[in-house]
TORKOL-4160 file (C-alpha; in steps of 0.2 Angstrom, whole numbers, padded with zeros to 4 digits, m for minus):
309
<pt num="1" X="m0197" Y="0053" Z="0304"/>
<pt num="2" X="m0197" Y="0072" Z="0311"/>
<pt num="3" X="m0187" Y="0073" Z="0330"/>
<pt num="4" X="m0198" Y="0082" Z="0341"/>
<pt num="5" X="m0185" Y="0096" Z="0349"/>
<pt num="6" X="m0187" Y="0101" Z="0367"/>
<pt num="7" X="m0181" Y="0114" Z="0376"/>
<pt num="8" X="m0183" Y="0111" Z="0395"/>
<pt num="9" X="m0182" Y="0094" Z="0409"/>
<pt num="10" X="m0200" Y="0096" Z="0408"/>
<pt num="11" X="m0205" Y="0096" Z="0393"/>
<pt num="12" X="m0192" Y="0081" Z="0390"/>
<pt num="13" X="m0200" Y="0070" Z="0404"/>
<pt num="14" X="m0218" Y="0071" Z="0395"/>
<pt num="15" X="m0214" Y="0068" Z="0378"/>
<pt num="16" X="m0205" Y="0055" Z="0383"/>
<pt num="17" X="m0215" Y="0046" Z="0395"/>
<pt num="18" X="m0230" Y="0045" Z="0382"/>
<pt num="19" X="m0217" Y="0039" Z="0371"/>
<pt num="20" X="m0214" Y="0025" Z="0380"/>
<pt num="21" X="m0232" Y="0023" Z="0384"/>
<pt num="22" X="m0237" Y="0022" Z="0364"/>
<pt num="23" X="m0222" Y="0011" Z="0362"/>
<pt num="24" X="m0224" Y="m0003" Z="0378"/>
<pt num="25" X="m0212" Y="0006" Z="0387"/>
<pt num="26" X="m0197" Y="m0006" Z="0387"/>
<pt num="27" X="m0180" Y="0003" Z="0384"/>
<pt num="28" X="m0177" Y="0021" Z="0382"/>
<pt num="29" X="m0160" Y="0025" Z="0376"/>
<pt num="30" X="m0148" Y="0043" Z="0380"/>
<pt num="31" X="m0135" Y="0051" Z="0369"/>
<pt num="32" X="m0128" Y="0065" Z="0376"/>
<pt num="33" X="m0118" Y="0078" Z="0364"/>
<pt num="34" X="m0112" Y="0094" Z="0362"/>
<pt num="35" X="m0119" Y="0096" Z="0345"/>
<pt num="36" X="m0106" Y="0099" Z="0330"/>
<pt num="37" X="m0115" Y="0081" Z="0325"/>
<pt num="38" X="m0102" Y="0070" Z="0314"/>
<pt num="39" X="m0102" Y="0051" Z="0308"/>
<pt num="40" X="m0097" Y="0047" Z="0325"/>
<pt num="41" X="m0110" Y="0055" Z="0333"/>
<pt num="42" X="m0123" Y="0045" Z="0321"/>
<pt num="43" X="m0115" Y="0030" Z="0324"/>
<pt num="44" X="m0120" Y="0033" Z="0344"/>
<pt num="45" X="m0137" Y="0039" Z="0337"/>
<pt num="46" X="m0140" Y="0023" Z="0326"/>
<pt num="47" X="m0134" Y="0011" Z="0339"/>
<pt num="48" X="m0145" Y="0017" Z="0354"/>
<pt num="49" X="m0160" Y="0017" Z="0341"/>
<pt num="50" X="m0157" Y="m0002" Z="0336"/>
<pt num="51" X="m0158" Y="m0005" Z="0354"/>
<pt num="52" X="m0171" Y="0004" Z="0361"/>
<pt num="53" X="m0189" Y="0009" Z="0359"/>
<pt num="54" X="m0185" Y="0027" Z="0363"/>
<pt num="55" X="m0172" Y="0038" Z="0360"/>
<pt num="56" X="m0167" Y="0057" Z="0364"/>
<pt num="57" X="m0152" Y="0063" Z="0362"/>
<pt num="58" X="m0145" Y="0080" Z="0368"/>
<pt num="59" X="m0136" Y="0094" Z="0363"/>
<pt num="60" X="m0128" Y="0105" Z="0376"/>
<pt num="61" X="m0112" Y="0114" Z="0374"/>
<pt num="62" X="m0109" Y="0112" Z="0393"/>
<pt num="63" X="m0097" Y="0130" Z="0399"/>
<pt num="64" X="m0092" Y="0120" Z="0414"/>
<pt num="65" X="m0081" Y="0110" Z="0403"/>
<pt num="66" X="m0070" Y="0126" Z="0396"/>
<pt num="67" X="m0056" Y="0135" Z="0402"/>
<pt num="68" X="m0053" Y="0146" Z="0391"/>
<pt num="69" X="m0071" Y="0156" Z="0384"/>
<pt num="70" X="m0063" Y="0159" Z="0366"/>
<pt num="71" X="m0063" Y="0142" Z="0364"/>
<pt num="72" X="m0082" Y="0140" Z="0373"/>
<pt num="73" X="m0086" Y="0153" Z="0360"/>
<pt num="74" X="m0081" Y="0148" Z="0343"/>
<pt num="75" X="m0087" Y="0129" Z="0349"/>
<pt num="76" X="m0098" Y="0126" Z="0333"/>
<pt num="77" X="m0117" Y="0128" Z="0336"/>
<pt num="78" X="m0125" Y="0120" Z="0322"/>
<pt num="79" X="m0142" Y="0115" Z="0329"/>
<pt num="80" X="m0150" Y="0113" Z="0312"/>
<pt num="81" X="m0141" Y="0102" Z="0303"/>
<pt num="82" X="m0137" Y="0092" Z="0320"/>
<pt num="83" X="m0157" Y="0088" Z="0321"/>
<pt num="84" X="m0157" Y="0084" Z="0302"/>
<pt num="85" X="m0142" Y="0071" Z="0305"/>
<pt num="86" X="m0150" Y="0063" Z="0323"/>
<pt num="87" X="m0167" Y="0062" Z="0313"/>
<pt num="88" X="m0159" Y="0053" Z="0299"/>
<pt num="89" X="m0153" Y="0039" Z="0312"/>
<pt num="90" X="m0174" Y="0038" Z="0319"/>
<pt num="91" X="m0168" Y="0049" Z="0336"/>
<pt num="92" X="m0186" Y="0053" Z="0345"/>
<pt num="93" X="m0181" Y="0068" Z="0355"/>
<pt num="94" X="m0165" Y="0080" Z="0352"/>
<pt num="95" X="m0166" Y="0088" Z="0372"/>
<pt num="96" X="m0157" Y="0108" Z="0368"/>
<pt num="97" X="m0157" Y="0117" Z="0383"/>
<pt num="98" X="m0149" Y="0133" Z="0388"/>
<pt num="99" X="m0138" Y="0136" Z="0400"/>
<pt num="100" X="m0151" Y="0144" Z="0412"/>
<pt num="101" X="m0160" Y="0128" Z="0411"/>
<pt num="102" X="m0146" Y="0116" Z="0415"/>
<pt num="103" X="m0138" Y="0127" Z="0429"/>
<pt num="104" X="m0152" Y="0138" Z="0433"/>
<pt num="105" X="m0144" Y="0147" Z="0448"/>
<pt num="106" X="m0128" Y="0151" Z="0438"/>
<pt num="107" X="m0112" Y="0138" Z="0439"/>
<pt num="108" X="m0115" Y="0125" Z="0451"/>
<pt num="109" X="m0108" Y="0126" Z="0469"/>
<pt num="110" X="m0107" Y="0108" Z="0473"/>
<pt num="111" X="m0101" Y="0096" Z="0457"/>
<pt num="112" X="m0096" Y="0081" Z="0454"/>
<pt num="113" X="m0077" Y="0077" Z="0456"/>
<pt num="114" X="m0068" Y="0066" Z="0445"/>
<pt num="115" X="m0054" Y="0060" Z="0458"/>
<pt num="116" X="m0038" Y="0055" Z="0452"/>
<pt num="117" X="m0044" Y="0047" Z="0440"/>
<pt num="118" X="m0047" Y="0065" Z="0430"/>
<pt num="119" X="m0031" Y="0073" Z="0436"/>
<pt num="120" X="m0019" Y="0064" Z="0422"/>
<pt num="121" X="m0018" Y="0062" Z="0404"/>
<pt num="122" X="m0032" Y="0075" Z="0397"/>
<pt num="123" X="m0035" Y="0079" Z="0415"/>
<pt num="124" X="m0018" Y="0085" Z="0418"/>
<pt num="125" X="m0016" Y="0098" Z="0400"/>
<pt num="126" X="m0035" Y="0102" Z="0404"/>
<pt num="127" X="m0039" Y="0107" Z="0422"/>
<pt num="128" X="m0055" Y="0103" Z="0428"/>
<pt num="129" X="m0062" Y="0098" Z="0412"/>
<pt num="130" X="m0068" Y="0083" Z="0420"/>
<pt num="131" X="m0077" Y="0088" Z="0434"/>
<pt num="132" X="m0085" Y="0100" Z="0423"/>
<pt num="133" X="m0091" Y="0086" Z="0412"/>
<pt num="134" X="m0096" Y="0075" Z="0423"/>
<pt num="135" X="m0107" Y="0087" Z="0432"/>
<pt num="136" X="m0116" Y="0089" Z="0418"/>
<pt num="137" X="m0116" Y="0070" Z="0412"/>
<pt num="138" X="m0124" Y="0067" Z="0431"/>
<pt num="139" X="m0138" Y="0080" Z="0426"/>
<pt num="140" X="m0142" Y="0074" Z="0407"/>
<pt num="141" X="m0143" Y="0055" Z="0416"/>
<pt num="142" X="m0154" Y="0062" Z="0428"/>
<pt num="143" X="m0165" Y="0072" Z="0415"/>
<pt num="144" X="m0164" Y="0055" Z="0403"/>
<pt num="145" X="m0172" Y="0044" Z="0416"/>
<pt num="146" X="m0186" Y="0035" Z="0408"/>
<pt num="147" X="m0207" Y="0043" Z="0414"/>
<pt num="148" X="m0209" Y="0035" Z="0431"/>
<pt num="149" X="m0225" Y="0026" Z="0429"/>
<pt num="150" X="m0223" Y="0015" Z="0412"/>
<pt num="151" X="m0224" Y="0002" Z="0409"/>
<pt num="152" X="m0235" Y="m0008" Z="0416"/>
<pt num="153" X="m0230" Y="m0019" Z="0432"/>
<pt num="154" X="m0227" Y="m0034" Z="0424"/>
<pt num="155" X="m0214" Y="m0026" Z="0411"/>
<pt num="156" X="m0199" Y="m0030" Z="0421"/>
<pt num="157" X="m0180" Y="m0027" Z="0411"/>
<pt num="158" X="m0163" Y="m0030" Z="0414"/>
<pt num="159" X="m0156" Y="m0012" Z="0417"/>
<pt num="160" X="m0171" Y="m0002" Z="0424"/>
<pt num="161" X="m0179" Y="m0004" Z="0441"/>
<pt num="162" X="m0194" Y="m0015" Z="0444"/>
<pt num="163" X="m0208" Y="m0010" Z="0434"/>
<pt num="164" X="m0197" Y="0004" Z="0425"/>
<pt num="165" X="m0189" Y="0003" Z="0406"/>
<pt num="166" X="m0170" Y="m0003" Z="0403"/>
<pt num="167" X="m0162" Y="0016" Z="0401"/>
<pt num="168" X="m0144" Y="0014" Z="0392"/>
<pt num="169" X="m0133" Y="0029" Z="0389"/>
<pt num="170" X="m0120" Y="0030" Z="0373"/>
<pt num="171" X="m0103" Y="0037" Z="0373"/>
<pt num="172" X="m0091" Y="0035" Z="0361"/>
<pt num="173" X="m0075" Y="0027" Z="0363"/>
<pt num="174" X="m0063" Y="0040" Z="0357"/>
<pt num="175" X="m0066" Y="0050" Z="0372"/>
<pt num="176" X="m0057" Y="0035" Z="0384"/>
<pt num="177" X="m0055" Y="0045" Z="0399"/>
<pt num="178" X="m0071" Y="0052" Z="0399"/>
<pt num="179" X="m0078" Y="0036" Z="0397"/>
<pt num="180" X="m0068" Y="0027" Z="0410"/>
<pt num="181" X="m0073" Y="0041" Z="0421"/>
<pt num="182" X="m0092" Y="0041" Z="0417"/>
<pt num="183" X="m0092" Y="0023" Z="0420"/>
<pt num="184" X="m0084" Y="0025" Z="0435"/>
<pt num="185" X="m0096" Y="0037" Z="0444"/>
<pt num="186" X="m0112" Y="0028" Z="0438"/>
<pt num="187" X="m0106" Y="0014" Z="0448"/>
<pt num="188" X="m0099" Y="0024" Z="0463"/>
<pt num="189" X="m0114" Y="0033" Z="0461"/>
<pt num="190" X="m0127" Y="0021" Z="0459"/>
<pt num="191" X="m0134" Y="0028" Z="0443"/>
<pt num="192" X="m0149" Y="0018" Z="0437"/>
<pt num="193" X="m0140" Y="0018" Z="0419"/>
<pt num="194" X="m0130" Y="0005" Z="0409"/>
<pt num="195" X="m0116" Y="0014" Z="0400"/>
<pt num="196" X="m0113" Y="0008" Z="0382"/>
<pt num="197" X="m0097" Y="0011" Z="0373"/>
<pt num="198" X="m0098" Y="0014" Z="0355"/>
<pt num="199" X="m0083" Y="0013" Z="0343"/>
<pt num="200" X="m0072" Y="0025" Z="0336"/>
<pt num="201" X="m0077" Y="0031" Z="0319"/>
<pt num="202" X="m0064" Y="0035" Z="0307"/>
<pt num="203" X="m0061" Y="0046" Z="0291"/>
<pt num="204" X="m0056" Y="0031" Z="0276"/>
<pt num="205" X="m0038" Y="0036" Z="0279"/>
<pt num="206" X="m0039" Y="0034" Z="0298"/>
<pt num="207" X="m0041" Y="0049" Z="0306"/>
<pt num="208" X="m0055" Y="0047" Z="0321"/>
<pt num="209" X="m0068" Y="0059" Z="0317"/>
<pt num="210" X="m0068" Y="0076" Z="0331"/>
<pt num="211" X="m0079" Y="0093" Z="0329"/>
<pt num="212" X="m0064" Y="0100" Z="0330"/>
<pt num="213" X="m0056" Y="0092" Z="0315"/>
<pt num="214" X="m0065" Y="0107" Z="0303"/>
<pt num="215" X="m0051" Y="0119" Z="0309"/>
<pt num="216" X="m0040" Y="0110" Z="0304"/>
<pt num="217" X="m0033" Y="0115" Z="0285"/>
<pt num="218" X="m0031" Y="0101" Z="0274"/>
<pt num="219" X="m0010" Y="0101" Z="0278"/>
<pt num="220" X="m0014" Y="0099" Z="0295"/>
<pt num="221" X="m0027" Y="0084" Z="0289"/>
<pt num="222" X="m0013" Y="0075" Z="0282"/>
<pt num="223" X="m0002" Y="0077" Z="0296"/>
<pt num="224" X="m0015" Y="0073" Z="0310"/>
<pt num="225" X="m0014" Y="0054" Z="0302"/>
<pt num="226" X="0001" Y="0053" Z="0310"/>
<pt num="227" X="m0009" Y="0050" Z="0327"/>
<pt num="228" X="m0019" Y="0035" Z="0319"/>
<pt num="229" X="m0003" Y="0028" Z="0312"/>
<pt num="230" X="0005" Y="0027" Z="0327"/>
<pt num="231" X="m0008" Y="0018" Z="0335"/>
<pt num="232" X="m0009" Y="0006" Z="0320"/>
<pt num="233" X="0009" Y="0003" Z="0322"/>
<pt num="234" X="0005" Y="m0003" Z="0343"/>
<pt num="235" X="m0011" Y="m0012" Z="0337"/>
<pt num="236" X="0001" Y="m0022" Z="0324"/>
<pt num="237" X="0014" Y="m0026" Z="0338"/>
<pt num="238" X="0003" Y="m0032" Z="0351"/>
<pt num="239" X="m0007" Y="m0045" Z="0339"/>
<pt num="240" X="0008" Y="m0053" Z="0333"/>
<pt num="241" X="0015" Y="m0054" Z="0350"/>
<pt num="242" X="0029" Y="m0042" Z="0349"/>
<pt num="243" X="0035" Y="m0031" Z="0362"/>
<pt num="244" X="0027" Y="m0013" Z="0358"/>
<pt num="245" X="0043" Y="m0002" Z="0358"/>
<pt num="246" X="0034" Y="0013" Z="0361"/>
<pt num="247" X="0048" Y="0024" Z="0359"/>
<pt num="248" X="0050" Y="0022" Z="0341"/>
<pt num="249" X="0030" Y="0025" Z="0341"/>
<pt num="250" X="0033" Y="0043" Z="0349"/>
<pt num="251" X="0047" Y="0044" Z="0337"/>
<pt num="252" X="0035" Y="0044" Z="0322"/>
<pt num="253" X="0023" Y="0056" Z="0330"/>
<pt num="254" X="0039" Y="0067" Z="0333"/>
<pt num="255" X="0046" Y="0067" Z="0315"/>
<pt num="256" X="0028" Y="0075" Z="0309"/>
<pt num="257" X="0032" Y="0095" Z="0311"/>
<pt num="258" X="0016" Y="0100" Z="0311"/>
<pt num="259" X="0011" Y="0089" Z="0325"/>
<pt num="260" X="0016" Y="0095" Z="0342"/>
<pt num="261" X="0015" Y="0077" Z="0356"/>
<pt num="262" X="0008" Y="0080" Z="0374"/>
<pt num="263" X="0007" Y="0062" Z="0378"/>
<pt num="264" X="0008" Y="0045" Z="0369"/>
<pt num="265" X="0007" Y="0031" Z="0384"/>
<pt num="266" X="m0001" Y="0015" Z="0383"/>
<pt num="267" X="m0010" Y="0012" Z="0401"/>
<pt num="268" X="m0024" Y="0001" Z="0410"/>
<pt num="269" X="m0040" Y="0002" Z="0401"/>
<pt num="270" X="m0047" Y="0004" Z="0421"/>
<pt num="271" X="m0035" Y="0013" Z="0431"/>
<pt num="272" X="m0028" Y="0021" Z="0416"/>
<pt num="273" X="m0010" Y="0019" Z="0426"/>
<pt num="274" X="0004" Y="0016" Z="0413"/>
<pt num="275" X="0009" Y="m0001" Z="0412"/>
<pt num="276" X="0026" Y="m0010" Z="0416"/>
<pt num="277" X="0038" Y="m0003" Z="0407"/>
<pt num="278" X="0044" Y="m0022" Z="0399"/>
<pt num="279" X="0029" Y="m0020" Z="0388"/>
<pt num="280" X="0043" Y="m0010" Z="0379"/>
<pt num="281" X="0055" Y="m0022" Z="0377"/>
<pt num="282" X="0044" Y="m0038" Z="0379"/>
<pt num="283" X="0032" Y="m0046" Z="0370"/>
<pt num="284" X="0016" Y="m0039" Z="0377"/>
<pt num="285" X="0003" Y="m0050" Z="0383"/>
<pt num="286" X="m0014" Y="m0047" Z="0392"/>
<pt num="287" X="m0024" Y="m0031" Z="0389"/>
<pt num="288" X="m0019" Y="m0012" Z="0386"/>
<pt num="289" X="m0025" Y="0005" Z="0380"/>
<pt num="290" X="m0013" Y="0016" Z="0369"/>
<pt num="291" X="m0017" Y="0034" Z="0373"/>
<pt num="292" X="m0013" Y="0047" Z="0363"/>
<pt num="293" X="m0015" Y="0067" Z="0363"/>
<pt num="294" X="m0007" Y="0082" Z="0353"/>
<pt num="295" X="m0009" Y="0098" Z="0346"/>
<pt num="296" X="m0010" Y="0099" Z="0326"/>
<pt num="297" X="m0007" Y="0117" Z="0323"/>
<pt num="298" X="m0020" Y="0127" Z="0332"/>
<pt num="299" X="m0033" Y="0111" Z="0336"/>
<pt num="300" X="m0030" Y="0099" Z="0350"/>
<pt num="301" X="m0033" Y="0081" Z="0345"/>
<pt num="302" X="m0034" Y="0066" Z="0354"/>
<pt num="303" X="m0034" Y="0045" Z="0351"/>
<pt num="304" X="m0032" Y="0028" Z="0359"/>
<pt num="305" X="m0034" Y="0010" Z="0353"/>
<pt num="306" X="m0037" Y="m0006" Z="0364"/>
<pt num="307" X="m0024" Y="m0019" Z="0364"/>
<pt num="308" X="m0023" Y="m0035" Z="0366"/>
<pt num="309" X="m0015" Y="m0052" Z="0365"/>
């Protein structure tokens, strides 16, 4: 199957809205990207195909979302291959804008703010990074809104409005703060959108897969398994029971020299507030997420794992 590829709001409403008509109109699914596709990103791609009639997905490296434009400029752009990976998962529509389509008038004056929610963890090290994205999260739910007029009255689904399709976006779980956040504006919001998490993929030796793992050098690789052994060592303490010790986690990330800790906490999966510190001394019970973010010689990485008991 070939994905069509479009280029503006416009020409994305159309294609998909006969879409949806040739198909009967029932679920159109969204997975929005920044393009430098990997396994993860196909997992999104395959996921939101097995559950809807239509899918697009987009590829936008969004400037709002960079403070520093070096690191906007060497972001990979690898349009070709990403189309060749989406259509290999049966995507319908790869949206690639530019940036004069998406903020026609130049950067936005009013955006969308993340709150206090955005200001710790990745918020904190990265200053307004997340209103940045989820300005243009808001915009790619709005372009991704299934063609008003299909399907026919009678086609009801959970999710849409009456008379419209179900429309579900994918995100992927790695990105936990953006995923919280994102969850949380739809529903402040009122977004018309059910927001589907999507697991972590990981290389075979644990590493969850980034874009920004292929600047890494292959002693940095190694070293970067630090991240996911640390988790795996909380994941292990919380199913047997045990109390989490976190300090002797942070102490295995510190013993890894090429690895350089900004924050290793484990914290509400809503409110993102660090729990009680018993859980380190304890045995932990109920529900957690183990944050986790450092810089592996020049590349920034990040990680998390849910926890439960």
């Amino acid at each position: 199957m070939v994905a069509q590829v479009v280029r503006t709001a416009a020409e994305l409403r159309a294609a998909s809205a006969l879409l949806l008509a040739e198909r009967g109109g029932r679920a159109q699914g969204l997975v929005p990207t920044m393009g430098a596709l990997h396994e993860g990103h196909a997992r999104l791609a395959k996921t939101a195909v097995e559950q809807n009639d239509v899918v697009v997905a987009s590829i936008f490296v969004n400037p709002l979302q960079f403070g520093d434009a070096v690191d906007l400029d060497r972001y990979p752009r690898t349009l070709e291959a990403d189309v060749a990976l989406l259509e290999e998962q049966g995507v319908d529509l790869v949206f690639a804008p530019s940036v004069d389509e998406v903020y026609p008038g130049g950067e936005p004056l009013v955006r969308v703010t993340a709150g206090s929610l955005g200001e710790k963890w990745e918020g904190a090290s990265r200053p307004g990074h997340f209103d940045g994205a989820l300005t243009v999260v808001a915009k790619l739910l709005h372009y991704g809104i299934p063609g008003a007029g299909l399907p026919p009255a009678g086609a009801f689904v959970s999710g849409g409005g009456a008379g419209l399709p179900a429309y579900r976006a994918y995100f992927g779980q790695k990105d936990a703060q953006q995923l919280a956040l994102v969850r949380r504006m739809v529903a402040d919001l009122n977004f018309p959108v059910d927001i589907v998490a999507v697991p972590t993929v990981r290389s075979a030796e644990g590493l969850a897969l980034s874009s920004r793992n292929r600047f890494l050098s292959d002693e940095e690789l190694e070293a970067a398994l630090v991240l996911s052994r640390a988790l795996r060592l909380l994941e292990a303490r919380a199913n047997a029971h045990e109390p989490l010790d976190l300090d002797s986690a942070q102490a295995l990330v510190a013993s890894q020299p090429l690895v350089a800790l900004d924050y290793f906490d484990v914290v509400d999966p809503g409110t993102l507030e660090p729990l009680a510190e018993n859980c380190r001394k304890v045995p932990f019970r109920g529900e957690g997420l183990a944050l986790i973010a450092a810089k592996v010689g020049p590349v920034r990485l990040i990680d998390n794992a849910p926890l439960s008991s």
